[in-house]
C-alpha positions as CSV (number, residue, x, y, z in Angstrom):
1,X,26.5,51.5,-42.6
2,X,24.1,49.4,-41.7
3,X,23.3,47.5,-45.1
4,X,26.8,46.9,-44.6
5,X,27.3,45.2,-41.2
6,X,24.6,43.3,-42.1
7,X,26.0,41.9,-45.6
8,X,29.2,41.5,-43.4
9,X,27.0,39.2,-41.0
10,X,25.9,36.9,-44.1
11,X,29.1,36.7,-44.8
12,X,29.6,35.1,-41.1
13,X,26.5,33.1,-40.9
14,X,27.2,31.3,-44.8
15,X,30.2,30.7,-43.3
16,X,28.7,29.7,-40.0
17,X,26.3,27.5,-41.1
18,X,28.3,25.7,-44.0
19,X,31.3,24.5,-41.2
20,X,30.3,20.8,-41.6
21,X,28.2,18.9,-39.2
22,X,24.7,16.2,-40.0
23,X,21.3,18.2,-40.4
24,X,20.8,18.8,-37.0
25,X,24.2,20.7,-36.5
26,X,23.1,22.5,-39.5
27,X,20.0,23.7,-38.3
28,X,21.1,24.3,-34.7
29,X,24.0,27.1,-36.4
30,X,21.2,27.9,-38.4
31,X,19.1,29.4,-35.0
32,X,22.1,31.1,-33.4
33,X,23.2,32.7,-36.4
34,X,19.5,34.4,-36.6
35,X,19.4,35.3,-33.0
36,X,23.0,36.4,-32.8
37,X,22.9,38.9,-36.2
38,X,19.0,39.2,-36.9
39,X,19.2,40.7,-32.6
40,X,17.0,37.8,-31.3
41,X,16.7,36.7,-28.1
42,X,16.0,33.0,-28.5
43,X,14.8,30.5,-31.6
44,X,13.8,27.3,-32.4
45,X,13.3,25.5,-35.5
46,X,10.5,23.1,-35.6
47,X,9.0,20.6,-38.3
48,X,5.7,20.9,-38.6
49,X,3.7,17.2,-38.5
50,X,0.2,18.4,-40.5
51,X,-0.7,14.3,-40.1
52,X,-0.9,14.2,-36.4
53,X,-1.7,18.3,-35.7
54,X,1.7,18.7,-34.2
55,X,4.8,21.1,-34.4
56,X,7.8,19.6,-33.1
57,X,10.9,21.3,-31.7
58,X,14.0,20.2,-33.7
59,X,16.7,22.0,-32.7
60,X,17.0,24.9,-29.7
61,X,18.7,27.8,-29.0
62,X,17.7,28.9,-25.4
63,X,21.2,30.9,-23.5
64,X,19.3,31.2,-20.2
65,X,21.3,29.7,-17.2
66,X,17.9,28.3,-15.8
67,X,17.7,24.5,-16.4
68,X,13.7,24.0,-16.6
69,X,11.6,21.7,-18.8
70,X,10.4,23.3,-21.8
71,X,7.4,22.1,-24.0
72,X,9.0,20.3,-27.5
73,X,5.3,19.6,-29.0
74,X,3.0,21.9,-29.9
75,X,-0.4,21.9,-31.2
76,X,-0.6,23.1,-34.7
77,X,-4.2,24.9,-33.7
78,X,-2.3,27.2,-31.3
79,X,1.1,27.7,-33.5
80,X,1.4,30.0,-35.9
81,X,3.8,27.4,-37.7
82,X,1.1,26.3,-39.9
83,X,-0.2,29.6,-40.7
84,X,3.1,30.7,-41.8
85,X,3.4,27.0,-44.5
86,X,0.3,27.8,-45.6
87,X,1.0,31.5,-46.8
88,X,4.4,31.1,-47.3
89,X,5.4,34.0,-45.6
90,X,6.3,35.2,-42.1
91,X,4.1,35.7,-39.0
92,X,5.0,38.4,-36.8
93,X,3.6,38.8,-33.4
94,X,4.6,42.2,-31.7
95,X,3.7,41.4,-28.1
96,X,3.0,37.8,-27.2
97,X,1.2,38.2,-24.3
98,X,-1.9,39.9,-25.0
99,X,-2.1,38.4,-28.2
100,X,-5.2,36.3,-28.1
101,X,-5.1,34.5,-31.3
102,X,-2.2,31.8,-30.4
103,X,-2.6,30.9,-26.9
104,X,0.6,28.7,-26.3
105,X,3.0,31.5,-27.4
106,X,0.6,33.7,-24.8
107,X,0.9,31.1,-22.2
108,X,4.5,30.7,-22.7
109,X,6.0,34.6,-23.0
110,X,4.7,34.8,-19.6
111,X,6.8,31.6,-18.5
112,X,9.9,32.3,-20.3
113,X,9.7,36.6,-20.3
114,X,9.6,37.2,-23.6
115,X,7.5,39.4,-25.8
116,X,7.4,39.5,-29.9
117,X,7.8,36.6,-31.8
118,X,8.4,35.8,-35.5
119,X,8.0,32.5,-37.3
120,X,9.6,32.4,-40.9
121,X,8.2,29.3,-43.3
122,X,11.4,27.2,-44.8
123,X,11.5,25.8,-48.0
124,X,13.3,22.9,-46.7
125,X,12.4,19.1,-44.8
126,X,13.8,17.5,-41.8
127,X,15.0,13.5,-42.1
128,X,11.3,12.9,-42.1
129,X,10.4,14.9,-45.0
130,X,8.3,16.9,-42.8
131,X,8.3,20.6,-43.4
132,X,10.6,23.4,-41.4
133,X,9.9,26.8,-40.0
134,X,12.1,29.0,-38.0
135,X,10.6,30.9,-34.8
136,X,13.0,33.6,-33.1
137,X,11.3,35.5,-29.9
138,X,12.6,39.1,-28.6
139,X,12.7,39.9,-24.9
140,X,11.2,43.5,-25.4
141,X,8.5,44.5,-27.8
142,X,10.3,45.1,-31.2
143,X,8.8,46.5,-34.8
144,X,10.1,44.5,-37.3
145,X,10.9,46.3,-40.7
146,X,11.0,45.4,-44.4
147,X,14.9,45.1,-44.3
148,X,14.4,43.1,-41.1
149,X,12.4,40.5,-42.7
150,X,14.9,40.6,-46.1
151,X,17.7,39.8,-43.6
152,X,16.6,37.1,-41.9
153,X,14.7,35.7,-45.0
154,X,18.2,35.6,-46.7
155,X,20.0,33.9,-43.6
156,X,16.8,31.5,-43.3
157,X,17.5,31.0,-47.6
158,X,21.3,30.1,-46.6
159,X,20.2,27.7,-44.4
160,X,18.3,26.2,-46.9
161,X,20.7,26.0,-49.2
162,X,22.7,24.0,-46.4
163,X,20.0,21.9,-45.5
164,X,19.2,20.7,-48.9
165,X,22.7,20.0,-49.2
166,X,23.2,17.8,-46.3
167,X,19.8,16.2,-47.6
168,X,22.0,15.8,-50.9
169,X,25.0,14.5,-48.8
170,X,22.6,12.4,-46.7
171,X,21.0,10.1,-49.9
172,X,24.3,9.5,-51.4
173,X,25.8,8.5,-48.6
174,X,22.7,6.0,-48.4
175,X,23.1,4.9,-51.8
176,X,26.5,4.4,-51.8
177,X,26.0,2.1,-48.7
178,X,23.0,0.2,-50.5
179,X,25.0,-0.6,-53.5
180,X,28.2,-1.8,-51.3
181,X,25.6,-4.0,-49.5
182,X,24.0,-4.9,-53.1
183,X,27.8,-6.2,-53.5
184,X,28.4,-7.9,-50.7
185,X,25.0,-9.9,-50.8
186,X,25.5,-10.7,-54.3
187,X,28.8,-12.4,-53.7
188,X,26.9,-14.2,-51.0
189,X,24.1,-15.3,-53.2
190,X,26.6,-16.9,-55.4
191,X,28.4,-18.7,-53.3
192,X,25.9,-20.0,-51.5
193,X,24.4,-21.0,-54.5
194,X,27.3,-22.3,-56.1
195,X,27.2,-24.7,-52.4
196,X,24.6,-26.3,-52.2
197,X,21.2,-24.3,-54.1
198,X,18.9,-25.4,-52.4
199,X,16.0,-23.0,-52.4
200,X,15.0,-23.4,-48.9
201,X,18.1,-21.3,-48.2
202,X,18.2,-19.3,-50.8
203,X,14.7,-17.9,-50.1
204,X,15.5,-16.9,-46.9
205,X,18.0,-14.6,-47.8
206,X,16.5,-13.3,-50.8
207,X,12.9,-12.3,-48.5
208,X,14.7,-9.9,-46.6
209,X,16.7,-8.2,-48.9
210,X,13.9,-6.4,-50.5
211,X,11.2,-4.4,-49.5
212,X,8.7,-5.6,-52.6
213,X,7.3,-8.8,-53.1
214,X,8.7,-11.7,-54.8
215,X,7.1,-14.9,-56.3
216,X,9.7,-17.4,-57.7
217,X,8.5,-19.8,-60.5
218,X,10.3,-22.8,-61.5
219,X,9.8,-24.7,-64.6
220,X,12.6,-27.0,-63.9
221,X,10.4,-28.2,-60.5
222,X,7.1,-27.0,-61.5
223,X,7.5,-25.4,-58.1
224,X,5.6,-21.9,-57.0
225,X,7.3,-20.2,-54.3
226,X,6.5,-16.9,-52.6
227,X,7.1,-14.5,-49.9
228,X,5.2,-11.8,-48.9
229,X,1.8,-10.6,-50.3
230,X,1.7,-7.8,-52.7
231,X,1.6,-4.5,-50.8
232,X,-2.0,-3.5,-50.7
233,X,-3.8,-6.9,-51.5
234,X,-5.5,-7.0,-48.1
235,X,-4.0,-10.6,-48.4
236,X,-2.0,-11.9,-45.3
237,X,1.3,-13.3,-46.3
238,X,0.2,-16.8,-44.7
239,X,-2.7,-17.2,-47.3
240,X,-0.8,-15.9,-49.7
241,X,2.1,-18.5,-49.5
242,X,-0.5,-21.3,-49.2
243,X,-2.6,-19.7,-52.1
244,X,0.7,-19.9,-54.7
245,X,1.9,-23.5,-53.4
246,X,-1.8,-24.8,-54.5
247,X,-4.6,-23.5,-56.3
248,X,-2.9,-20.2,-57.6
249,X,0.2,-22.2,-58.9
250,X,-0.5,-23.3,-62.3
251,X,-2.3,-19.7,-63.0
252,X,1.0,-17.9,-61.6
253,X,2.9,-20.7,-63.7
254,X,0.9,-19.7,-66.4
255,X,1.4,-15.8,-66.1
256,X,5.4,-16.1,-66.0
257,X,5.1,-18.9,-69.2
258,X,3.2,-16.1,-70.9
259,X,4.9,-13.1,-70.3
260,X,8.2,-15.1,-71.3
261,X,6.6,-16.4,-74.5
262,X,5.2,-13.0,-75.7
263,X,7.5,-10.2,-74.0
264,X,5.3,-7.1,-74.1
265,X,6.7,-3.5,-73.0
266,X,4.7,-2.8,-70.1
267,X,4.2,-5.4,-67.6
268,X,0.7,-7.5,-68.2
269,X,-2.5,-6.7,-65.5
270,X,-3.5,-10.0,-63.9
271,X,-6.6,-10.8,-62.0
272,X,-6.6,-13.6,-59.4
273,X,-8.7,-14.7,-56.0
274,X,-6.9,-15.5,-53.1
275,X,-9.5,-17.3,-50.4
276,X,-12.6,-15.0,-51.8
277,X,-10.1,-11.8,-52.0
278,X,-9.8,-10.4,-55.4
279,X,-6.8,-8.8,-56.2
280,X,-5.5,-6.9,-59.6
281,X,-1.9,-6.4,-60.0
282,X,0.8,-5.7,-62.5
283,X,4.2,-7.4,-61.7
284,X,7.3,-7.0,-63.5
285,X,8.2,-10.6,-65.0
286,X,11.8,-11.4,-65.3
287,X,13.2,-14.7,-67.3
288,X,15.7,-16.8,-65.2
289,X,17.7,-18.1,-68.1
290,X,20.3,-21.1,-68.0
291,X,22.0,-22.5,-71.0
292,X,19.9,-20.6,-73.2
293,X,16.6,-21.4,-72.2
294,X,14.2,-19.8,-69.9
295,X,14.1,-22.5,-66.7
296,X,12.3,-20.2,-64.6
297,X,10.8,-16.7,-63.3
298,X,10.9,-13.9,-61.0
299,X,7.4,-12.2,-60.5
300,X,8.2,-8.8,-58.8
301,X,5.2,-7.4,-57.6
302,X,4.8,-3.3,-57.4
303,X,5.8,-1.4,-53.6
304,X,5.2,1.3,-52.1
305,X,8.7,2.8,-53.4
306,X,10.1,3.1,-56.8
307,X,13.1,0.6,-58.0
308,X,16.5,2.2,-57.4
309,X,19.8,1.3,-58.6
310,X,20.5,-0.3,-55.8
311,X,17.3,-2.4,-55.7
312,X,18.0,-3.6,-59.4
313,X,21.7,-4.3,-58.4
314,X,20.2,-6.7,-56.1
315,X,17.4,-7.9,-58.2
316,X,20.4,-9.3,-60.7
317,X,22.2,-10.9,-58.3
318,X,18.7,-12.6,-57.0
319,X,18.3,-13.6,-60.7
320,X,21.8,-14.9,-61.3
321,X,22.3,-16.8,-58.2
322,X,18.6,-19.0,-58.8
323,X,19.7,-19.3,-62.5
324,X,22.7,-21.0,-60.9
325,X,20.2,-23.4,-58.6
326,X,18.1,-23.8,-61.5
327,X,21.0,-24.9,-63.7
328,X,22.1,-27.0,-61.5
329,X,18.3,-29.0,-61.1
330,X,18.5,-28.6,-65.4
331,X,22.1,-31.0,-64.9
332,X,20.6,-32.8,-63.0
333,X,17.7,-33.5,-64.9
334,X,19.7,-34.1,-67.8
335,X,22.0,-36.7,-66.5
336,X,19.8,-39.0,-64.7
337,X,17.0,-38.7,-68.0
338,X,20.0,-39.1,-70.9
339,X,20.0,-43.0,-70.1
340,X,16.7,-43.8,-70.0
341,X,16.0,-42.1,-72.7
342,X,18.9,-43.4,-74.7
343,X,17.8,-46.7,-73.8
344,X,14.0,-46.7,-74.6
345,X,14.9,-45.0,-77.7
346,X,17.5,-48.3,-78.6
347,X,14.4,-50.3,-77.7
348,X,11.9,-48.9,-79.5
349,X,14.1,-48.3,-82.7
350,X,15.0,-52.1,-82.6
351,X,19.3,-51.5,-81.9
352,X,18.7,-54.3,-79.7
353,X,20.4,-57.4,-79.7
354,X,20.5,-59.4,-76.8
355,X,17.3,-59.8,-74.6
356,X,18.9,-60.7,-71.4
357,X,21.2,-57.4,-71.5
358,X,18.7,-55.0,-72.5
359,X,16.7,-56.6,-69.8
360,X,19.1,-55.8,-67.4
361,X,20.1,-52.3,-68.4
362,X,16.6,-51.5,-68.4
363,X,16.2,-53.3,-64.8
364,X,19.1,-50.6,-63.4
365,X,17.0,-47.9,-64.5
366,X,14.0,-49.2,-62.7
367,X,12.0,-50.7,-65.4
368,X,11.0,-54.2,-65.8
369,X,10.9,-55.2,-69.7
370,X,9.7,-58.9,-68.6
371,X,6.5,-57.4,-66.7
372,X,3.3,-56.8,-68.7
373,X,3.1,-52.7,-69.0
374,X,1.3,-50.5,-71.5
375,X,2.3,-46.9,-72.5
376,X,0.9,-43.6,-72.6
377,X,2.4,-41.7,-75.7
378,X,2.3,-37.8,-75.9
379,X,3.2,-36.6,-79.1
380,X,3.4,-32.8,-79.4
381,X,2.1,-30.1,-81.6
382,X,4.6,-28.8,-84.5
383,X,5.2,-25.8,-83.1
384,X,8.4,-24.3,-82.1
385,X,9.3,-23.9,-78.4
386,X,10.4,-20.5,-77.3
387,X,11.0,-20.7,-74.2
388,X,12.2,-24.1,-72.0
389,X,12.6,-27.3,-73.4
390,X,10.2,-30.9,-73.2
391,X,13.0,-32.3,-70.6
392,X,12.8,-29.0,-68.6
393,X,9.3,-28.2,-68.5
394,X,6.9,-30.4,-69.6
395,X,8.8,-33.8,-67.4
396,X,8.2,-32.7,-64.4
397,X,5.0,-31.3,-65.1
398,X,3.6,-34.6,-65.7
399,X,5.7,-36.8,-63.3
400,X,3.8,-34.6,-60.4
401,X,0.5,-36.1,-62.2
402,X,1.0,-39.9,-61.9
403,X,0.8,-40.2,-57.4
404,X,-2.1,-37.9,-57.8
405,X,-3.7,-40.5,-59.8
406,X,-2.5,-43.6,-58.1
407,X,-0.3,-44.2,-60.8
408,X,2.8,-45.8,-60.5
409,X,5.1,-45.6,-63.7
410,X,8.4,-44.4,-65.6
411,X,8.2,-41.2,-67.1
412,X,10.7,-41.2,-70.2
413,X,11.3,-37.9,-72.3
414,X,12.0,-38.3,-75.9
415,X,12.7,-35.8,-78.9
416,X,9.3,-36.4,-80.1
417,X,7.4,-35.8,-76.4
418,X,6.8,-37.6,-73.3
419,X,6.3,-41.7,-72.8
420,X,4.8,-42.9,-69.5
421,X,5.2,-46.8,-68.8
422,X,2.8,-47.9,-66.7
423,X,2.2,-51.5,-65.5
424,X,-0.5,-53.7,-67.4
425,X,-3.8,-53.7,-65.3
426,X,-5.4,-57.1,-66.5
427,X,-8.8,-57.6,-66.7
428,X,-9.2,-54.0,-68.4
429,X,-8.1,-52.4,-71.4
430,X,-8.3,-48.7,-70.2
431,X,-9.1,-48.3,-65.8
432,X,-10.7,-45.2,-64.7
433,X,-7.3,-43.8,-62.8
434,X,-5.2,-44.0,-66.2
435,X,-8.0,-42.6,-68.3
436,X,-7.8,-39.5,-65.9
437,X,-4.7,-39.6,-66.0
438,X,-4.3,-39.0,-70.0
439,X,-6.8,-36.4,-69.5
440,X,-5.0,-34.3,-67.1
441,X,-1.8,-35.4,-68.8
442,X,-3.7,-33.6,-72.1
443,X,-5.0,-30.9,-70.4
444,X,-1.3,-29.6,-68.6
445,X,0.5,-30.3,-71.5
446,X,-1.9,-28.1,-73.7
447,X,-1.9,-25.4,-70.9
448,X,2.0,-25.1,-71.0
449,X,2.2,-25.2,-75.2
450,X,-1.1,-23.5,-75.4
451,X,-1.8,-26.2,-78.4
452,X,-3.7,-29.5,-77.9
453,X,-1.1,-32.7,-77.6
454,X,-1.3,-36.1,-79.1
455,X,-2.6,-38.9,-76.3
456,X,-2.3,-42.5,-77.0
457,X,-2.9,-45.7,-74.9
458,X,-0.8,-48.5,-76.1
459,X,-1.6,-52.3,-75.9
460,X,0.0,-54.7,-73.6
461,X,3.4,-55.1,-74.2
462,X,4.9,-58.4,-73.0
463,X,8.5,-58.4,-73.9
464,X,11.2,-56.1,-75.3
465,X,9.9,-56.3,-79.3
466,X,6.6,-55.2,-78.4
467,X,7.8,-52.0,-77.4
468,X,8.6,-51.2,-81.7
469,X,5.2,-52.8,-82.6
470,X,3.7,-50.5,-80.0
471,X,5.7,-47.4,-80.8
472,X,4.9,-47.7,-84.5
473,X,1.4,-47.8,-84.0
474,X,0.6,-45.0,-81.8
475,X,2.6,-42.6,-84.2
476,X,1.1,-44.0,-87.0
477,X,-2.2,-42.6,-85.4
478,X,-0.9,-39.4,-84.8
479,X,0.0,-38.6,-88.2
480,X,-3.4,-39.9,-88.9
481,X,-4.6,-37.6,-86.2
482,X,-2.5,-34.8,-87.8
483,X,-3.5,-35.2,-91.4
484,X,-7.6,-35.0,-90.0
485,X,-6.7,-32.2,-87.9
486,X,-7.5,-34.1,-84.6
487,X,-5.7,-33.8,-81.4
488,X,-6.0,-34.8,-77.6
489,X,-6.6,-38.3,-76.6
490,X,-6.7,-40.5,-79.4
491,X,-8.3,-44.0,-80.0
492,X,-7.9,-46.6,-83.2
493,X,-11.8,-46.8,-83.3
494,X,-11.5,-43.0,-84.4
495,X,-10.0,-43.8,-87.4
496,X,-11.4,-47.5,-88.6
497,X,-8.6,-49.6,-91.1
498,X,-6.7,-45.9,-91.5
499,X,-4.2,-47.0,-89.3
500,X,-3.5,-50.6,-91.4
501,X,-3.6,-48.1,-94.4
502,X,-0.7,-46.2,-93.0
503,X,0.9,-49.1,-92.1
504,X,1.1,-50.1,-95.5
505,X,1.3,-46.3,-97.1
506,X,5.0,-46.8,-98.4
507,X,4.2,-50.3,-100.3
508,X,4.4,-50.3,-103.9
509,X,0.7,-51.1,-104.1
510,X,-0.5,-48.2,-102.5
511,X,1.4,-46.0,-104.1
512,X,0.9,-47.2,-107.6
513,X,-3.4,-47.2,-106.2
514,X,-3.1,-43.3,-105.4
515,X,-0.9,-43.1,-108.9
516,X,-3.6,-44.5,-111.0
517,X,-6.5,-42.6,-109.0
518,X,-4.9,-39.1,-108.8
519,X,-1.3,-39.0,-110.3
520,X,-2.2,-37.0,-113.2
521,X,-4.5,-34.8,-111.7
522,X,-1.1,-34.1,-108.8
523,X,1.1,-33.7,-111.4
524,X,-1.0,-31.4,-113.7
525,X,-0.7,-29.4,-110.5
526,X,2.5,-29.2,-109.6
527,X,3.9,-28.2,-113.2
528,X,1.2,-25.4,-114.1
529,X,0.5,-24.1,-110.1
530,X,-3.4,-25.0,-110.6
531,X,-5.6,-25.4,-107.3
532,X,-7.5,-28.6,-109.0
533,X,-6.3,-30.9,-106.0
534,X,-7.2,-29.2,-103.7
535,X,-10.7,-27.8,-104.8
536,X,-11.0,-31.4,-105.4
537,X,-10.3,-32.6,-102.1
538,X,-12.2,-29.6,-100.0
539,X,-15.3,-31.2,-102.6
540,X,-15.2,-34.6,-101.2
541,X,-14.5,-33.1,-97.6
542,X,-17.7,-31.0,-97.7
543,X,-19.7,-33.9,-99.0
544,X,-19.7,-32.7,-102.5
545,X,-22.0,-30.0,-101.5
546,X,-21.0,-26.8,-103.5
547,X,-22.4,-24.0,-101.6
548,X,-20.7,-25.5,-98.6
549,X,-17.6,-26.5,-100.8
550,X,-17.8,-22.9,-102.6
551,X,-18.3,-21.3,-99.6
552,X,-14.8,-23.3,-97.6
553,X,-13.0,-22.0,-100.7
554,X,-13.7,-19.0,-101.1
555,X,-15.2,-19.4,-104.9
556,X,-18.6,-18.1,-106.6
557,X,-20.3,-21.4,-107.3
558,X,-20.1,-21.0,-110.8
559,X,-15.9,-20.7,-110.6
560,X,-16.5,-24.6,-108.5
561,X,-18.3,-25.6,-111.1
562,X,-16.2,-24.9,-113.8
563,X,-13.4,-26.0,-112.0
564,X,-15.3,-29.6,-110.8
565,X,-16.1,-29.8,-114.9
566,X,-12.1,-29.6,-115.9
567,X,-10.9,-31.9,-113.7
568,X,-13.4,-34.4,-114.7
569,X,-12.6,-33.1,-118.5
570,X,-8.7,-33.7,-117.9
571,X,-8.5,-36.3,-115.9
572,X,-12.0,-38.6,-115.8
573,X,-12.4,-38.0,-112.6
574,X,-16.4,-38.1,-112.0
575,X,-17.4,-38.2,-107.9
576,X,-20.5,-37.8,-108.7
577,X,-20.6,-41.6,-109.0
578,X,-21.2,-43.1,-105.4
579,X,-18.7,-46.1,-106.1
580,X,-16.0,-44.4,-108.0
581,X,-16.2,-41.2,-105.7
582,X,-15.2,-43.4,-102.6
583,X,-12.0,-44.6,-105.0
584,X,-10.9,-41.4,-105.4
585,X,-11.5,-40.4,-101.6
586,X,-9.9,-43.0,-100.6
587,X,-6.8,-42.6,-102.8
588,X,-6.8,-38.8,-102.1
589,X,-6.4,-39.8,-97.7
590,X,-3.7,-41.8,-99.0
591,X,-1.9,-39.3,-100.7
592,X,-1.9,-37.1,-97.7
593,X,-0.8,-40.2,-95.9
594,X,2.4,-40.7,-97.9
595,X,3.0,-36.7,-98.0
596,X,3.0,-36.8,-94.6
597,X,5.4,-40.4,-93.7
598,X,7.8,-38.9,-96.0
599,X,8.0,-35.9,-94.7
């Protein structure tokens, strides 16, 4: 009969307990339905802080008329709350007051006449995630039974079972909310980026809707910008904004370039100093993409919590609306560079025809053909771009060089790299501020392409045709440059009458020379796949030494040999003979010359 009323009660409390209500409304059903049908006098559920050493009263049931102030903290060393976690199974204390082991129940069942008390661990958390335990007391002095503790252990399990669903309820209540603000602040974003994109109040808006850090690299402005410091760095977020605006920049610019360039699955481990504090970290590195190209970056450095859907719902919306800003700088870019590139490209390709309107086309742009200038040329490497284009990346990467330097001039971007006009200093061929100036131009250009570009200082040019004459020359030394495997700043004293040679590669003359010297031997080659040019040119290279020769090659010296002794058998070629080996030398450069003009 018992068992009965009893599985009849659980039948009351599930029902009890499971009536709707937020967590505390389910825990405070949860109390009265074990003092009501476990035959307890009072209860209390508390959650136990182990951090601070404290139990804290959640939720009361207390049906005494008296109003008095009752203690809602209590010291884990004199609760058995803790005790009960820690062995994961009930406490019982038949008479209170003369126990001697947890003085604040003693203390207290004399102030609130009570006797035994019982305290049954939860397997369940508040809000807080702090750990639950349920404590009835009994007026008299009871003896609690094995069926006692099964009963109230299976109304403390169907509160559980509540609790973990309001928990449930609870987070996708939050989510739900999250992703509806995700929404709303993405159509925001866009809008306001569609406006006006300035990043100034874009950032802003972006800072607070995260709780991770957020660096924002853009190629289209060379421009670092950050937030807050990554969580842990023992950076403050002051040093670290003045850290990524300056000295950390170009390595942060750097990072994103790199990660872009070679994607790798797992997010790359960088190491930087921030005002003498060392910091390793492992952000997540997302492209910001407009018309195809990579234009920027957003470094997303590791929190505290874990990415939810929410968070990457807002993370896209970030990304799309400063690939909108950054499209729009891109535009921008575009329209105001299209002319003057257009035109210096008219100029230098001679479609010219009247000095006076060229002159004042050029004038409209802000550059003055009439004034004496000289040009900095910056050829790049032949190497394909994966990520952002020479107008988008490499533009303003030098244009931000040329106040640093005391340079004044017109940055021009052209299919085949960058030109910088710069006005004539007389009195010197190279000064000190544009010979730094090439260097660091070298040295940022190499950093962004990770290959080595092609630097060349022009002579004066006077008037509109000496543009051509200029242009001609300084690429005619960087194919020179190319075909000796040279790069950086170049120099016509590095190459002695090369450049004339070049000049004149495509003239019937030379040609017919490099015919007569080598023709036979070339063609021999290219109808029966033989290596006999090019053993014969890595001979002359390496001084017509043939351990070094054999050795750069790949050959036994004996295989050299015997190949050195059918060329000369084939085709009378003997370099062993000072004055004809300098012919052929000569007339092998050339060849490599003309390959590479009509390529």
């Amino acid at each position: 009969m018992v068992e009965t009323s009893r599985i009849q009660s659980l039948r009351v409390v599930a029902s009890l307990i499971n009536s709707g209500g937020d967590l505390a409304t389910v825990l405070q059903r949860l109390v009265l339905a074990a003092c009501r049908h476990a035959n307890w006098s009072m209860g209390s559920i508390m959650a136990v802080d182990v951090e601070h050493g404290y139990g804290l009263v959640v939720v009361r049931h207390d049906p005494t008329l008296i109003q008095r102030p009752l203690s809602d903290r209590w010291e884990l060393a004199t609760s058995p709350s803790l005790v009960a976690l820690r062995r994961n199974e009930p406490v019982f204390i038949r008479d209170a007051r003369v126990s001697e082991e947890f003085p604040g129940y003693r203390r207290e069942a004399f102030e609130r006449d009570y006797h035994s008390v019982l305290v049954v661990p939860m397997n369940g958390t508040d809000d807080e995630g702090r750990p639950l335990v349920l404590s009835v007391v009994s007026r008299s002095i009871v003896d609690v039974t094995e069926e006692d503790l099964t009963f109230i252990g299976m109304i403390v399990q169907l509160g559980e079972i509540a609790v973990e669903r309001q928990h449930r309820l609870r987070a996708e209540t939050l989510a739900a909310e999250r992703l509806q603000r995700a929404l709303e602040v993405n159509t925001s974003l866009l809008l306001q980026a569609l406006e006006d994109g300035a990043m100034d109040t874009l950032l802003p808006r972006i800072r607070d809707l995260l709780p991770y850090s957020l660096v924002i690299v853009d190629f289209t402005a060379n421009l670092v910008t950050a937030d807050r410091a990554p969580s842990g760095s023992g950076i403050t977020d002051a040093a670290w904004q003045a850290a990524a605006a300056s000295g950390l920049g170009p390595a942060i610019m750097k990072a994103a370039r790199d990660a872009i360039d070679h994607p790798t699955a797992t997010a790359p481990t960088l190491f930087w100093e921030v005002g003498g504090t060392r910091i390793r970290t492992a952000p997540r590195i997302d492209p910001l993409t407009a018309d195809g190209e990579a234009v920027g970056a957003l470094m997303i450095f590791p929190g505290p919590q874990p990415y939810g859907q929410a968070d990457q719902l807002l993370l896209d919306g970030i990304k799309h609306a400063l690939s909108i800003q950054m499209l729009r700088n891109v535009i921008r870019f575009r329209y105001e560079n299209r002319t003057l590139t257009d035109l210096f490209l008219e100029l230098v390709e001679r479609r010219w025809r009247d000095h006076r309107d060229i002159g004042q086309r050029a004038l409209r742009l802000g550059l003055n053909l009439d004034r004496p200038t000289q040009m900095i040329v910056v050829g790049l490497p032949d190497r394909g771009r994966k990520t952002v284009s020479a107008a988008a990346d490499l533009h303003p990467t030098v244009q931000r060089l040329l106040p640093l330097n005391g340079v004044a001039g017109t940055l021009v971007t052209v299919p085949t790299g960058l030109v910088c006009i710069l006005p004539f200093e007389a009195g010197e061929r190279s000064p000190g501020p544009v010979k730094r100036l090439m260097a660091q131009i070298a040295r940022a250009v190499g950093d962004i392409l990770h290959a080595e570009p092609f630097v060349v200082l022009t002579n004066r040019c006077n008037a509109p045709p000496d543009y051509a004459d200029a242009w001609e020359r300084s690429w005619r030394m960087i194919r020179i440059a190319q075909e000796f495997g040279r790069s950086g700043i170049l120099d016509a004293q590095q190459f002695g009458p090369l450049p004339m040679l070049l000049a004149a590669a495509n003239t019937e003359e030379v040609r017919g020379y490099v015919a007569d010297s080598i023709g036979a031997l070339i063609d021999y080659d290219r109808r029966h796949g033989t290596p006999y040019m090019e053993t014969l040119a890595a001979y002359l290279k390496t001084g017509c030494r043939t351990k070094a020769c054999s050795d750069q090659l790949g050959l036994h010296v004996t295989t050299l040999r015997y190949r050195l002794a059918r060329i000369a058998e084939l085709f009378g070629i003997d370099v062993e003979n000072p004055e004809r080996r300098f012919s052929v030398e000569l007339a092998v450069h050339l060849s490599g010359v003309i390959d590479r003009t009509s390529s």
